[in-house]
N, C-alpha and C positions, 0 to 999 in steps of 0.2 A: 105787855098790857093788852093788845090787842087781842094774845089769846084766850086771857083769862077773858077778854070782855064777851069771845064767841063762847066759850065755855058757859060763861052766867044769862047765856041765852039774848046777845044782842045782835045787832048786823052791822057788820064790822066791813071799812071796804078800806083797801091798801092800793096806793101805788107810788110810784115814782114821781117827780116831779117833768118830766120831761115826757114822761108818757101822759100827763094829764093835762100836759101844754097841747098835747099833737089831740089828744080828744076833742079838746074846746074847740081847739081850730077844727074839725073835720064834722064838728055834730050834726050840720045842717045836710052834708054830704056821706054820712057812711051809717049804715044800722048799727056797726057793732060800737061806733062810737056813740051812738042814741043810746044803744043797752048801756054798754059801761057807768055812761051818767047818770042815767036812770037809776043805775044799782048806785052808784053814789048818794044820790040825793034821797034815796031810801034809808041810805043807814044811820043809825043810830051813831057811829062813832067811822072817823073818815083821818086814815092815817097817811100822811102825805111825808113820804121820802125824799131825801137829799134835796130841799130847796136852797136855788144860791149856787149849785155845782155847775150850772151852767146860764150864762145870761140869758134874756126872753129879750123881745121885742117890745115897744110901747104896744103893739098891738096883745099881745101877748099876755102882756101884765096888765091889761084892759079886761082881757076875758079872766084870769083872774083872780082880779078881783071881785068882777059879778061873780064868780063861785063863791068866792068867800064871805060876799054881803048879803048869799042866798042861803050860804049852810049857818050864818052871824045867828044867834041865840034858838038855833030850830037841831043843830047835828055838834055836837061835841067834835073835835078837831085836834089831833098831835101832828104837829112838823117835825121832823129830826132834818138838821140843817149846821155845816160846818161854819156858818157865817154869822156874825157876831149880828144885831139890827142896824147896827150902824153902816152897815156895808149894806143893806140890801136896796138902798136907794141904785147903788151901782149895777146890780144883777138885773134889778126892774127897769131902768133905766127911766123914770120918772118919780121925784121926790113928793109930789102931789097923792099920787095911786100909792106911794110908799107911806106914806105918813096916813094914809084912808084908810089901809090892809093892817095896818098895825095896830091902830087905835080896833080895831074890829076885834083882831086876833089878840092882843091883850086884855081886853076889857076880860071881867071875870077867869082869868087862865091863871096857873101855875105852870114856873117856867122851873127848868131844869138844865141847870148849866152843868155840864158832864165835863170834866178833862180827864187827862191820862192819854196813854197808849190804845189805838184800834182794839176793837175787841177781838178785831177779826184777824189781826195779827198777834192778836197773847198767846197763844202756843203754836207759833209758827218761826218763834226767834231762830230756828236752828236751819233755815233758808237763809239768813244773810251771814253766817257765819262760815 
């Protein structure tokens, strides 16, 4: 999705979820963490990776959330995340900012529940064997 969206001419910014934790925390102290959110809060569409793979801080899920109530009806927004919503009161580790991030991030979305096998392991059966 992301590529077709640079392809039809949008600006498109990706990252991890762990790397965007360490941005929030570092903004006031680092340029290249100012640039990065800067190019964030410019894009049109803001793809955020593996949320949930690793728990945050209350501070943490403080900052955020101010992204999320700053990009909330201005930047379109995809998560890809192995954790169902019900679990992510536990990775944020406050059910207040959980239930605030959510009502955000649902309101107007289309969710996409994927199972199966990694993709990243579909032609890699023949390593466990």
């Amino acid at each position: 999705m992301g590529i077709a969206a640079v392809n039809a001419g949008y600006r498109v910014y990706f990252t991890q979820m762990d790397q965007l934790v360490q941005f929030l925390k570092t903004e006031t102290i680092s340029r290249r963490s100012k640039q990065q959110l800067r190019a964030l809060y410019n894009a049109n569409l803001v793809i955020l990776d593996e949320v949930g793979f690793q728990p945050i801080s209350r501070q943490e899920a403080n900052l955020l959330f101010g992204l999320i109530n700053r990009l909330y009806q201005q930047t379109s927004v995809i998560l890809t995340s192995n954790k169902g919503f019900e679990e992510w009161g536990e990775f944020l580790g406050d059910p207040v900012i959980t239930a605030a991030m959510l009502d955000r991030l649902m309101h107007k979305c289309e969710l996409f529940n994927m199972t199966g096998d990694s993709y990243r392991l579909k032609h890699r059966e023949s390593i466990f064997q």
